[in-house]
C-alpha positions as CSV (number, residue, x, y, z in Angstrom):
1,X,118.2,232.4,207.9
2,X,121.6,232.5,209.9
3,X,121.5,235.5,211.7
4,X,125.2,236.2,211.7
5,X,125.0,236.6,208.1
6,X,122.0,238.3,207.6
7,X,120.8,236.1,205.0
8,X,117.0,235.0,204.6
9,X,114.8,233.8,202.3
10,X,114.5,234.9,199.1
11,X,111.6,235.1,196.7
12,X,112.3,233.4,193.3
13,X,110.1,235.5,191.4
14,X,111.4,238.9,191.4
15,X,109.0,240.7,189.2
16,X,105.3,240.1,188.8
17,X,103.3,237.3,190.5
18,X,104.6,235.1,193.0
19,X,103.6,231.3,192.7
20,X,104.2,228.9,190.0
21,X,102.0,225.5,190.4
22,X,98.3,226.2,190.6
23,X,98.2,225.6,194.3
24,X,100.3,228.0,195.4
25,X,98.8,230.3,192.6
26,X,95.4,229.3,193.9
27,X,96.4,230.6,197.6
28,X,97.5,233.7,196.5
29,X,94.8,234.8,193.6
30,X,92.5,233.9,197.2
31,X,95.0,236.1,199.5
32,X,95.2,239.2,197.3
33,X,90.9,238.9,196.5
34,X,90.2,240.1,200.2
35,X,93.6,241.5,201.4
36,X,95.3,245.1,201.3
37,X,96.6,245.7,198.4
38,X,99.2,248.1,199.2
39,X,100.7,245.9,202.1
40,X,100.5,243.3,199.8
41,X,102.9,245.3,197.7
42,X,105.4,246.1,200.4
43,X,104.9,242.6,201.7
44,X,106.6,241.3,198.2
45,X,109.1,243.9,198.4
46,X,110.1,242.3,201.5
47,X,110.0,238.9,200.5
48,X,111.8,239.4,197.4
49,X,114.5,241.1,199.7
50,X,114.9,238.2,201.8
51,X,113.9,239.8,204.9
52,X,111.7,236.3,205.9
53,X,113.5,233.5,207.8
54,X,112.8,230.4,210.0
55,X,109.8,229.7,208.1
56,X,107.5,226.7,209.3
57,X,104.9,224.9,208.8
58,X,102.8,223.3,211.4
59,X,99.1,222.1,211.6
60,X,97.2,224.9,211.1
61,X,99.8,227.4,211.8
62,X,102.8,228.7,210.6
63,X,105.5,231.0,211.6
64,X,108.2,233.1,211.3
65,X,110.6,235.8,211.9
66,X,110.6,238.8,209.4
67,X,113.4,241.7,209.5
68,X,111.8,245.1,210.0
69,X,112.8,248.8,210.9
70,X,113.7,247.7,214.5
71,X,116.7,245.7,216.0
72,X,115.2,242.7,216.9
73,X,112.6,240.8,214.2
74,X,109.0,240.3,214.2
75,X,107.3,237.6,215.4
76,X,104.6,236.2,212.7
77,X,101.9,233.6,212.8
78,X,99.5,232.8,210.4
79,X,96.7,230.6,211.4
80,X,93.5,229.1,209.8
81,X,90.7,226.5,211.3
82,X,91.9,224.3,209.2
83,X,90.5,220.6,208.9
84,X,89.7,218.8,212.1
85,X,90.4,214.7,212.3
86,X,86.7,213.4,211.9
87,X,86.5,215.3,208.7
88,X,90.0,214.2,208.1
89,X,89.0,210.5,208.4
90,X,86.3,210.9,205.7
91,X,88.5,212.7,203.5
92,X,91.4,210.1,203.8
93,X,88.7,207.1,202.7
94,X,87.3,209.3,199.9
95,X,90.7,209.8,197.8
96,X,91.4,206.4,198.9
97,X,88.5,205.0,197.0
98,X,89.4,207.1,194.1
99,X,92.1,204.9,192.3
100,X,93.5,208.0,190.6
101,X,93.4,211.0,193.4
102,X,95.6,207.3,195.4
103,X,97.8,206.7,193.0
104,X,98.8,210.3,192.2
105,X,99.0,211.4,195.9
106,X,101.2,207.9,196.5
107,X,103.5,209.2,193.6
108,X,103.9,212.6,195.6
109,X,101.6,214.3,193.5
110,X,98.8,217.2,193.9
111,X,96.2,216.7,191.1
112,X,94.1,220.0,190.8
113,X,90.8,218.1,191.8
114,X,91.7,217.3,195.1
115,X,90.3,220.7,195.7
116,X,87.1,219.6,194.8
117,X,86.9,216.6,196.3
118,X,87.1,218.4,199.5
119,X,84.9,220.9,198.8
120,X,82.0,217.9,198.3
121,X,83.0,217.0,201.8
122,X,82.0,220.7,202.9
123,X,85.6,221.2,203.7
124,X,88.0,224.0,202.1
125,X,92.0,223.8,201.7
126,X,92.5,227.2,201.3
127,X,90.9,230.5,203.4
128,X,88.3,232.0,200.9
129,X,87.6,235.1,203.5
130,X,90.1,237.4,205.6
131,X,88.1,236.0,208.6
132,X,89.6,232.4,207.8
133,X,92.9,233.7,208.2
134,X,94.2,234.9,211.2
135,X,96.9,236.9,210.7
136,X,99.3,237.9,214.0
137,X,102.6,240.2,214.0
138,X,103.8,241.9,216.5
139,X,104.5,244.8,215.2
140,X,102.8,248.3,215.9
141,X,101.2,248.1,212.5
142,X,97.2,246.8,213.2
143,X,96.7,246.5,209.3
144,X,95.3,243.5,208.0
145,X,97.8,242.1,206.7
146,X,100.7,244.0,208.0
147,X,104.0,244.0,205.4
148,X,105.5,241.4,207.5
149,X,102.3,239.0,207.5
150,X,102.2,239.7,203.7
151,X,106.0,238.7,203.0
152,X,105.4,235.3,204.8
153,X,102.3,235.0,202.6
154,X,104.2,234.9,199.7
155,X,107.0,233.1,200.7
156,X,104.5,230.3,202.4
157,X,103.1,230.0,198.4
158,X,106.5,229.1,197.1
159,X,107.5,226.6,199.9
160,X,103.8,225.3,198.4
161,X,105.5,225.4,194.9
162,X,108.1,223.3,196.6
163,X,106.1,220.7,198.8
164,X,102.4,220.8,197.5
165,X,101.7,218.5,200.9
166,X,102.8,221.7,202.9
167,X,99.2,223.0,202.2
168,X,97.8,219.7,204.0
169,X,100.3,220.0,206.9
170,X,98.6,223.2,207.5
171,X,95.4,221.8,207.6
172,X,96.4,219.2,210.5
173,X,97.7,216.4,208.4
174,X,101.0,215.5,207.6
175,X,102.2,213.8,204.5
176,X,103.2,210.9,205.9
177,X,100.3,210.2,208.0
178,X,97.9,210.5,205.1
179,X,99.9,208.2,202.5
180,X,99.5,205.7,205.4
181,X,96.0,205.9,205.0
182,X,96.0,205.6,201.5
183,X,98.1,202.6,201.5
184,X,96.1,201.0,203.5
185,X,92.7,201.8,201.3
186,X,89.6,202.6,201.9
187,X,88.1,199.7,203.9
188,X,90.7,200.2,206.6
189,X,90.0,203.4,207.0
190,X,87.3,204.2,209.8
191,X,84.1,205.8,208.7
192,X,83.2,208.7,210.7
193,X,79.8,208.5,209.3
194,X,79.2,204.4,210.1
195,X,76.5,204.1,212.5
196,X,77.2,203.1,216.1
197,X,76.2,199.2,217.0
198,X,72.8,199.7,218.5
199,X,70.9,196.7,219.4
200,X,68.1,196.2,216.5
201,X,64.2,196.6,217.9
202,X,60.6,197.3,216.5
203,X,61.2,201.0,218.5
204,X,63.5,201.8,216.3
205,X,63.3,200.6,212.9
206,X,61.5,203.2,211.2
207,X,63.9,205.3,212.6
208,X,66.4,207.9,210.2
209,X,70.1,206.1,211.0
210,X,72.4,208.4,212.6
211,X,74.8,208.3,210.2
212,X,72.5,208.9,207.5
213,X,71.4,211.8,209.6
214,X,74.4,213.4,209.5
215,X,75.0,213.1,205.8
216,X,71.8,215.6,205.8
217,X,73.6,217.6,208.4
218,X,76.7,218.3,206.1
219,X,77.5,221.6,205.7
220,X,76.9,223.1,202.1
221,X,80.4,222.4,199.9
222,X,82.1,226.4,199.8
223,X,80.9,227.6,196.5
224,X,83.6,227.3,193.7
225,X,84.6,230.7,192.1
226,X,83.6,231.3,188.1
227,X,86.6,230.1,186.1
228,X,88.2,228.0,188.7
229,X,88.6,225.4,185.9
230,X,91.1,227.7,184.2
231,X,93.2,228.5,187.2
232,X,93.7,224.9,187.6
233,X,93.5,223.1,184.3
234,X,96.6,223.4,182.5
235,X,96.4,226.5,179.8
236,X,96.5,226.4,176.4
237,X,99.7,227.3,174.2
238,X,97.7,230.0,172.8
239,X,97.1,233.7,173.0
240,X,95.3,236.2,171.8
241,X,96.6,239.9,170.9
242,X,99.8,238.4,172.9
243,X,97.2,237.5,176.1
244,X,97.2,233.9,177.3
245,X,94.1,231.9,176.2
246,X,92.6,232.0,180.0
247,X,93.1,235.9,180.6
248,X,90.4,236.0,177.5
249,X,88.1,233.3,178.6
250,X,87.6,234.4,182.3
251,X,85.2,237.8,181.9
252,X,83.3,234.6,179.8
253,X,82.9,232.6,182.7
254,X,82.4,235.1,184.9
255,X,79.1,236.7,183.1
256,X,78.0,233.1,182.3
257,X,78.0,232.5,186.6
258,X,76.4,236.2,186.8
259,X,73.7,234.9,184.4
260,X,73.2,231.3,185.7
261,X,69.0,231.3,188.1
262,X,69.8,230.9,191.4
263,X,68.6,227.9,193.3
Protein backbone atom coordinates (compact mmCIF):
# COMPACT_ATOMS: atom_id res chain seq x y z
CA UNK A 1 0.00 0.00 0.00
CA UNK A 2 1.37 3.70 -0.55
CA UNK A 3 0.42 5.45 2.29
CA UNK A 4 0.00 8.82 0.64
CA UNK A 5 -2.79 7.43 -1.21
CA UNK A 6 -4.43 5.34 1.11
CA UNK A 7 -4.62 2.50 -1.11
CA UNK A 8 -4.14 -1.31 0.09
CA UNK A 9 -4.93 -4.50 -0.84
CA UNK A 10 -7.90 -5.48 -2.03
CA UNK A 11 -9.70 -8.78 -1.86
CA UNK A 12 -10.73 -10.19 -5.30
CA UNK A 13 -13.73 -11.96 -4.12
CA UNK A 14 -16.14 -9.50 -2.93
CA UNK A 15 -19.04 -11.74 -1.93
CA UNK A 16 -18.95 -15.19 -0.57
CA UNK A 17 -15.74 -17.27 0.03
CA UNK A 18 -12.44 -16.12 -0.31
CA UNK A 19 -9.82 -18.51 -2.14
CA UNK A 20 -9.92 -19.96 -5.45
CA UNK A 21 -7.25 -23.00 -5.87
CA UNK A 22 -7.69 -25.70 -3.35
CA UNK A 23 -4.77 -24.63 -1.37
CA UNK A 24 -5.71 -21.53 -0.44
CA UNK A 25 -9.34 -22.93 -0.14
CA UNK A 26 -7.76 -25.69 1.98
CA UNK A 27 -6.20 -22.97 4.44
CA UNK A 28 -9.20 -21.25 4.89
CA UNK A 29 -12.04 -24.26 5.18
CA UNK A 30 -9.00 -25.09 8.19
CA UNK A 31 -8.99 -21.27 9.53
CA UNK A 32 -12.69 -20.78 9.78
CA UNK A 33 -13.14 -24.75 11.41
CA UNK A 34 -11.51 -23.49 14.76
CA UNK A 35 -11.62 -19.62 14.49
CA UNK A 36 -14.28 -16.81 15.48
CA UNK A 37 -16.76 -16.64 13.32
CA UNK A 38 -17.82 -13.20 13.78
CA UNK A 39 -14.23 -11.72 13.53
CA UNK A 40 -13.88 -13.70 10.72
CA UNK A 41 -16.77 -11.79 9.28
CA UNK A 42 -15.45 -8.37 9.99
CA UNK A 43 -11.98 -9.60 9.10
CA UNK A 44 -13.37 -10.01 5.29
CA UNK A 45 -15.12 -6.82 5.51
CA UNK A 46 -11.82 -5.38 6.00
CA UNK A 47 -9.93 -7.25 3.53
CA UNK A 48 -12.44 -6.71 0.87
CA UNK A 49 -11.99 -2.90 1.83
CA UNK A 50 -8.43 -2.86 1.27
CA UNK A 51 -7.55 -1.92 4.66
CA UNK A 52 -4.37 -4.69 4.47
CA UNK A 53 -1.00 -3.53 3.15
CA UNK A 54 2.76 -4.47 3.16
CA UNK A 55 1.94 -8.03 3.25
CA UNK A 56 4.94 -10.63 3.54
CA UNK A 57 5.81 -13.70 3.55
CA UNK A 58 8.68 -15.03 5.45
CA UNK A 59 9.68 -18.58 6.95
CA UNK A 60 7.17 -19.20 9.23
CA UNK A 61 5.90 -15.80 9.68
CA UNK A 62 4.20 -13.34 7.99
CA UNK A 63 3.24 -9.78 8.48
CA UNK A 64 1.56 -6.81 7.95
CA UNK A 65 0.08 -3.49 8.53
CA UNK A 66 -3.82 -3.35 8.66
CA UNK A 67 -5.83 0.24 8.84
CA UNK A 68 -8.01 0.37 11.91
CA UNK A 69 -10.08 2.98 14.05
CA UNK A 70 -6.74 4.72 15.16
CA UNK A 71 -4.26 7.03 13.32
CA UNK A 72 -1.45 4.93 13.05
CA UNK A 73 -1.98 0.97 11.64
CA UNK A 74 -1.71 -2.20 13.39
CA UNK A 75 1.04 -4.26 13.57
CA UNK A 76 0.22 -8.11 12.55
CA UNK A 77 2.08 -11.29 12.59
CA UNK A 78 0.99 -14.55 11.98
CA UNK A 79 3.18 -17.32 12.89
CA UNK A 80 3.18 -21.25 12.77
CA UNK A 81 6.01 -23.96 13.82
CA UNK A 82 6.21 -24.69 10.64
CA UNK A 83 8.68 -27.40 9.16
CA UNK A 84 12.22 -27.50 10.52
CA UNK A 85 15.32 -28.44 8.01
CA UNK A 86 15.87 -32.17 9.02
CA UNK A 87 12.35 -32.88 8.17
CA UNK A 88 12.84 -30.57 5.26
CA UNK A 89 15.69 -32.77 3.96
CA UNK A 90 13.49 -35.89 3.98
CA UNK A 91 10.73 -34.23 2.38
CA UNK A 92 12.97 -32.67 -0.43
CA UNK A 93 14.32 -36.48 -1.30
CA UNK A 94 10.74 -37.87 -1.05
CA UNK A 95 9.06 -35.64 -3.96
CA UNK A 96 12.28 -36.02 -5.61
CA UNK A 97 11.91 -39.66 -5.94
CA UNK A 98 8.46 -39.22 -7.14
CA UNK A 99 8.93 -38.48 -10.94
CA UNK A 100 5.50 -36.84 -11.01
CA UNK A 101 5.25 -34.65 -7.54
CA UNK A 102 9.31 -33.49 -9.54
CA UNK A 103 8.20 -32.74 -12.64
CA UNK A 104 5.02 -30.81 -11.65
CA UNK A 105 6.72 -28.84 -8.75
CA UNK A 106 9.83 -28.09 -11.56
CA UNK A 107 6.91 -26.77 -13.88
CA UNK A 108 5.74 -24.35 -10.97
CA UNK A 109 3.04 -26.41 -10.10
CA UNK A 110 1.21 -27.54 -6.64
CA UNK A 111 -0.50 -30.99 -7.23
CA UNK A 112 -3.07 -31.53 -4.48
CA UNK A 113 -1.14 -34.71 -3.05
CA UNK A 114 1.73 -32.94 -1.93
CA UNK A 115 -0.36 -32.62 1.11
CA UNK A 116 -0.26 -36.09 1.59
CA UNK A 117 2.94 -36.78 0.95
CA UNK A 118 3.83 -34.70 3.87
CA UNK A 119 1.43 -35.86 6.01
CA UNK A 120 3.21 -39.64 5.58
CA UNK A 121 6.29 -37.84 6.76
CA UNK A 122 4.36 -36.77 10.04
CA UNK A 123 4.57 -33.30 8.87
CA UNK A 124 1.53 -30.73 8.14
CA UNK A 125 1.50 -27.67 5.58
CA UNK A 126 -1.28 -26.06 6.96
CA UNK A 127 -2.27 -25.36 11.06
CA UNK A 128 -5.13 -27.93 11.74
CA UNK A 129 -5.65 -26.34 15.47
CA UNK A 130 -5.84 -22.53 16.73
CA UNK A 131 -2.84 -23.58 18.90
CA UNK A 132 -0.72 -24.05 15.50
CA UNK A 133 -1.30 -20.54 14.72
CA UNK A 134 -0.10 -17.83 16.56
CA UNK A 135 -1.90 -15.05 15.91
CA UNK A 136 -0.34 -11.36 17.23
CA UNK A 137 -1.93 -7.70 16.70
CA UNK A 138 -1.42 -5.11 18.60
CA UNK A 139 -4.43 -3.92 18.96
CA UNK A 140 -6.53 -3.69 22.26
CA UNK A 141 -8.76 -6.40 20.97
CA UNK A 142 -7.45 -9.99 22.88
CA UNK A 143 -9.89 -12.00 20.53
CA UNK A 144 -8.57 -14.89 18.74
CA UNK A 145 -8.39 -13.80 15.80
CA UNK A 146 -8.81 -10.12 16.13
CA UNK A 147 -10.54 -8.38 12.69
CA UNK A 148 -7.12 -7.34 11.76
CA UNK A 149 -5.52 -10.96 12.17
CA UNK A 150 -8.55 -12.19 10.19
CA UNK A 151 -8.21 -9.71 7.10
CA UNK A 152 -4.55 -10.82 6.73
CA UNK A 153 -5.87 -14.31 6.85
CA UNK A 154 -7.75 -13.91 3.90
CA UNK A 155 -5.66 -11.87 1.96
CA UNK A 156 -2.52 -14.44 2.88
CA UNK A 157 -5.03 -17.23 1.01
CA UNK A 158 -5.20 -15.18 -2.15
CA UNK A 159 -1.48 -14.31 -2.40
CA UNK A 160 -1.61 -18.48 -2.04
CA UNK A 161 -3.97 -18.36 -5.10
CA UNK A 162 -1.27 -16.31 -6.60
CA UNK A 163 2.10 -18.15 -5.70
CA UNK A 164 1.10 -21.69 -4.37
CA UNK A 165 5.01 -21.88 -3.14
CA UNK A 166 4.09 -18.94 -0.70
CA UNK A 167 2.55 -21.80 1.54
CA UNK A 168 6.17 -23.52 1.59
CA UNK A 169 7.96 -20.17 2.20
CA UNK A 170 6.04 -20.15 5.27
CA UNK A 171 6.99 -23.29 6.27
CA UNK A 172 10.88 -22.37 6.09
CA UNK A 173 11.54 -23.13 2.47
CA UNK A 174 11.80 -21.02 -0.29
CA UNK A 175 10.99 -21.85 -3.83
CA UNK A 176 14.02 -21.64 -5.09
CA UNK A 177 15.86 -23.50 -2.65
CA UNK A 178 13.61 -26.53 -2.96
CA UNK A 179 13.64 -26.74 -7.02
CA UNK A 180 17.40 -26.97 -6.37
CA UNK A 181 16.95 -29.92 -4.59
CA UNK A 182 14.75 -31.46 -6.91
CA UNK A 183 16.99 -30.86 -9.76
CA UNK A 184 19.44 -32.31 -8.34
CA UNK A 185 17.31 -35.69 -7.39
CA UNK A 186 17.12 -37.79 -4.86
CA UNK A 187 20.48 -39.41 -4.43
CA UNK A 188 22.10 -35.97 -3.89
CA UNK A 189 19.91 -35.19 -1.47
CA UNK A 190 21.22 -36.01 2.21
CA UNK A 191 19.28 -38.56 4.19
CA UNK A 192 18.46 -37.41 7.52
CA UNK A 193 17.58 -40.85 8.43
CA UNK A 194 21.05 -42.62 6.93
CA UNK A 195 22.86 -44.07 9.69
CA UNK A 196 26.03 -42.53 11.06
CA UNK A 197 29.53 -44.47 9.95
CA UNK A 198 30.08 -46.56 13.00
CA UNK A 199 32.82 -49.04 12.92
CA UNK A 200 31.24 -52.63 12.35
CA UNK A 201 31.74 -55.21 15.61
CA UNK A 202 30.23 -58.53 17.10
CA UNK A 203 28.83 -55.83 20.10
CA UNK A 204 26.82 -54.43 17.83
CA UNK A 205 25.38 -56.34 15.17
CA UNK A 206 22.34 -57.49 16.55
CA UNK A 207 21.76 -54.15 17.38
CA UNK A 208 18.29 -51.97 15.86
CA UNK A 209 20.27 -49.27 13.36
CA UNK A 210 19.69 -45.79 14.45
CA UNK A 211 18.19 -44.75 11.56
CA UNK A 212 15.86 -47.50 11.48
CA UNK A 213 15.20 -46.53 15.04
CA UNK A 214 13.96 -43.39 14.19
CA UNK A 215 11.69 -44.44 11.46
CA UNK A 216 9.73 -46.17 14.58
CA UNK A 217 10.15 -42.94 16.30
CA UNK A 218 8.09 -40.91 13.61
CA UNK A 219 5.48 -39.09 14.79
CA UNK A 220 1.89 -40.42 13.73
CA UNK A 221 0.95 -38.66 10.04
CA UNK A 222 -1.99 -35.66 11.25
CA UNK A 223 -5.14 -37.48 10.56
CA UNK A 224 -6.72 -36.46 7.17
CA UNK A 225 -10.33 -34.91 7.55
CA UNK A 226 -13.47 -37.05 5.95
CA UNK A 227 -13.90 -35.77 2.37
CA UNK A 228 -10.56 -34.23 1.97
CA UNK A 229 -10.55 -35.96 -1.52
CA UNK A 230 -13.36 -33.67 -2.59
CA UNK A 231 -11.81 -30.47 -1.45
CA UNK A 232 -8.94 -31.26 -3.48
CA UNK A 233 -9.86 -33.33 -6.45
CA UNK A 234 -11.15 -31.35 -9.11
CA UNK A 235 -15.28 -31.36 -8.94
CA UNK A 236 -17.51 -32.63 -11.16
CA UNK A 237 -19.66 -30.46 -13.72
CA UNK A 238 -22.60 -31.65 -11.96
CA UNK A 239 -25.23 -30.58 -9.50
CA UNK A 240 -27.87 -31.63 -7.84
CA UNK A 241 -31.17 -29.46 -7.05
CA UNK A 242 -28.65 -26.60 -8.35
CA UNK A 243 -25.86 -27.87 -5.51
CA UNK A 244 -22.43 -28.84 -6.75
CA UNK A 245 -21.78 -32.67 -6.89
CA UNK A 246 -19.28 -32.32 -3.63
CA UNK A 247 -21.73 -30.26 -1.38
CA UNK A 248 -24.02 -33.63 -1.75
CA UNK A 249 -21.31 -36.19 -1.35
CA UNK A 250 -19.64 -34.70 1.85
CA UNK A 251 -22.39 -35.59 4.82
CA UNK A 252 -21.57 -39.20 2.79
CA UNK A 253 -18.09 -39.19 3.67
CA UNK A 254 -18.48 -37.86 6.72
CA UNK A 255 -20.90 -40.64 8.27
CA UNK A 256 -18.87 -43.27 6.42
CA UNK A 257 -15.49 -41.86 8.76
CA UNK A 258 -18.11 -41.74 11.80
CA UNK A 259 -18.86 -45.37 11.05
CA UNK A 260 -15.39 -46.72 10.13
CA UNK A 261 -13.82 -49.25 13.91
CA UNK A 262 -11.25 -47.52 15.30
CA UNK A 263 -7.80 -48.95 15.49
Amino acid sequence: MDESTGEGIRARTKRGSIGAQWWSRRFIDLVESFADTGRLSRGRTYARKGQVYDLRVTPYEVTAKVRGSRPEPYEVALGIEGIGAANWRAAEKELASRAVFRARLLAGEMPPEIEWVFAELGLALFPHTASDLHLMCDCPDWGDPCKHAAAVLYLLAEAFDDDPFLILEWNGRSRDRLLTALRRGPAAAPDPLAMEDEPLSAAGFWTTPSGLARLRDRPPAPPVPPGFVLQVATPPPLKIRRRPLTDALLPAYEALATDAPSD
